[in-house]
C-alpha positions as MATLAB code, in Angstrom:
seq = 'XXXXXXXXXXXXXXXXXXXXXXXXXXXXXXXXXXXXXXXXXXXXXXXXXXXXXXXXXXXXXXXXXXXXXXXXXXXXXXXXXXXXXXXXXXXXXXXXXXXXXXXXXXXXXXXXXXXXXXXXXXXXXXXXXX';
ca = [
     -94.576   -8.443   86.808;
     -97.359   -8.705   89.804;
    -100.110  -10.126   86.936;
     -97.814  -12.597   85.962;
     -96.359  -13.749   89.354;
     -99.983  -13.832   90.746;
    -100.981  -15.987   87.504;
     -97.821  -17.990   88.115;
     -99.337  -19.455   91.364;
    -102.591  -20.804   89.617;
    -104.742  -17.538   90.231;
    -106.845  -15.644   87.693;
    -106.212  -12.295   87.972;
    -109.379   -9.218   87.078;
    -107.226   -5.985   86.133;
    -108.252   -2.420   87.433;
    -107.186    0.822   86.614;
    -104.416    1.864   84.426;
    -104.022   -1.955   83.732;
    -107.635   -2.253   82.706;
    -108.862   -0.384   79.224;
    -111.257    2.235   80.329;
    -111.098    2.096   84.036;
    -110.089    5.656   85.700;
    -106.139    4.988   86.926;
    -106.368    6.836   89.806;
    -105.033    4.726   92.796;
    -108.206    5.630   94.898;
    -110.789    3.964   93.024;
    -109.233    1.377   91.321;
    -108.194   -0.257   94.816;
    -111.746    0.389   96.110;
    -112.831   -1.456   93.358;
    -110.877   -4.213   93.592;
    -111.990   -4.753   97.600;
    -115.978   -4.506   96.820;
    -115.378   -7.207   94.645;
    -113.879   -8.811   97.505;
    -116.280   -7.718  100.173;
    -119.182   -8.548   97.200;
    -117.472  -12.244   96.872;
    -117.026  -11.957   92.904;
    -113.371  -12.033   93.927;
    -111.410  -14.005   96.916;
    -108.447  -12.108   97.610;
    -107.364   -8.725   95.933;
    -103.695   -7.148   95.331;
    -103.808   -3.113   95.037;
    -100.854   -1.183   94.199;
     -99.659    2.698   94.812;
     -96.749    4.130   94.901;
     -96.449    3.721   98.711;
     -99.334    1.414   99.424;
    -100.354    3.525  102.003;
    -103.310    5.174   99.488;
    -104.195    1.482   98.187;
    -104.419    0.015  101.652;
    -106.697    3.055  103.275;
    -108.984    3.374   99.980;
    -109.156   -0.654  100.406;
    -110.066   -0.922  104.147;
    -113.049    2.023  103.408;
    -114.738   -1.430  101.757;
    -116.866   -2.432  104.709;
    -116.115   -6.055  105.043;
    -112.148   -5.576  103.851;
    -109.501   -6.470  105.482;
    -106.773   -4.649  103.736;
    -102.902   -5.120  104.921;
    -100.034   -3.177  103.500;
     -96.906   -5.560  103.571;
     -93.589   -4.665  102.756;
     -92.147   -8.144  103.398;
     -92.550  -11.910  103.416;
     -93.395  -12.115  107.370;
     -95.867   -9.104  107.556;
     -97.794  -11.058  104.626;
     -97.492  -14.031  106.348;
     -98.530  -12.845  109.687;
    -101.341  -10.421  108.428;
    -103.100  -14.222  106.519;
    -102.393  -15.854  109.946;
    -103.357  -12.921  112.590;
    -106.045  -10.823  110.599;
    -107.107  -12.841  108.105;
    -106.939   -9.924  105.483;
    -107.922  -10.660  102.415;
    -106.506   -7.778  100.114;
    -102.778   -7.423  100.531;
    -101.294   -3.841   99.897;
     -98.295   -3.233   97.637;
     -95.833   -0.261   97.237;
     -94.682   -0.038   93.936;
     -91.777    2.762   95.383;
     -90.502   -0.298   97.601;
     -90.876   -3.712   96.291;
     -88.301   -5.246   94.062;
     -89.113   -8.387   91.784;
     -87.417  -10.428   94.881;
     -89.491   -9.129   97.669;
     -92.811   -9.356   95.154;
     -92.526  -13.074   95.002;
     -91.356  -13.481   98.740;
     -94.414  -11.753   99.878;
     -96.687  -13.476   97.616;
     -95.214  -16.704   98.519;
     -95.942  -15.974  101.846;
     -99.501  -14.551  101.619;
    -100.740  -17.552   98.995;
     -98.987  -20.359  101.644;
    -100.609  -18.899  104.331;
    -104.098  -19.679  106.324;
    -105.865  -17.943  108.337;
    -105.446  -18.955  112.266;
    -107.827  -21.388  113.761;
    -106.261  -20.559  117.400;
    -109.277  -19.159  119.510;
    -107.837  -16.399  120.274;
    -106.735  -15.277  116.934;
    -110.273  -16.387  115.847;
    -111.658  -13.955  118.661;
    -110.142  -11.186  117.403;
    -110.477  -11.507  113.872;
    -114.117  -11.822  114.724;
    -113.922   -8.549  116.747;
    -112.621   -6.606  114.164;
    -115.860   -7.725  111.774;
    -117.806   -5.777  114.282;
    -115.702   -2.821  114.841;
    -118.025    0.628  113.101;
];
């Protein structure tokens, strides 16, 4: 269902994990490999996936250069494109019915980054946080 709805909006789409032949399934290092491919730029944006999303989105944000967000609805996705820029968006798979799937990806594909200074300011900042 998330392949094809991300494939719907005009995106190609690299599988990891227990969607990818070969790949170890385990949640922690198929979403870390998704991000470095993100942080690396062979890859734009990145959707990872775990039960709660909490795993996905803490073994994502370990990518230095990630900006991981867990969402759980259309305005979270929205506001974490807007507000933090984040470029890998979280999923639970416990929580998010085919109906809230393509409301939050409506919401994180229609949405740009901020160019408000402040936002820009802060999204800056958090580049340099160690």
């Amino acid at each position: 269902m998330l392949v094809t709805e991300v494939e719907r909006r005009g995106h190609s789409v690299t599988l990891y994990g227990a969607l990818a032949p070969g790949d170890r399934a385990d949640w922690a290092w198929c979403c870390s490999a998704a991000a470095r491919d993100v942080a690396e730029g062979r890859a734009d944006q990145a959707v990872v996936c775990c039960w709660t999303g909490t795993g996905a989105s803490i073994a994502a944000n370990k990518v230095a250069g990630v900006r991981a967000a867990l969402c759980t609805d259309a305005a979270t996705a929205a506001g974490a494109r807007k507000w933090n820029d984040a470029d890998v968006l979280a999923l639970s798979l416990r929580l998010t019915s085919q109906q809230v799937l393509t409301e939050i990806l409506d919401a994180w594909f229609s949405e740009a980054p901020s160019t408000d200074p402040e936002d820009a300011a802060n999204i800056a900042y958090v580049r340099e946080i160690r």
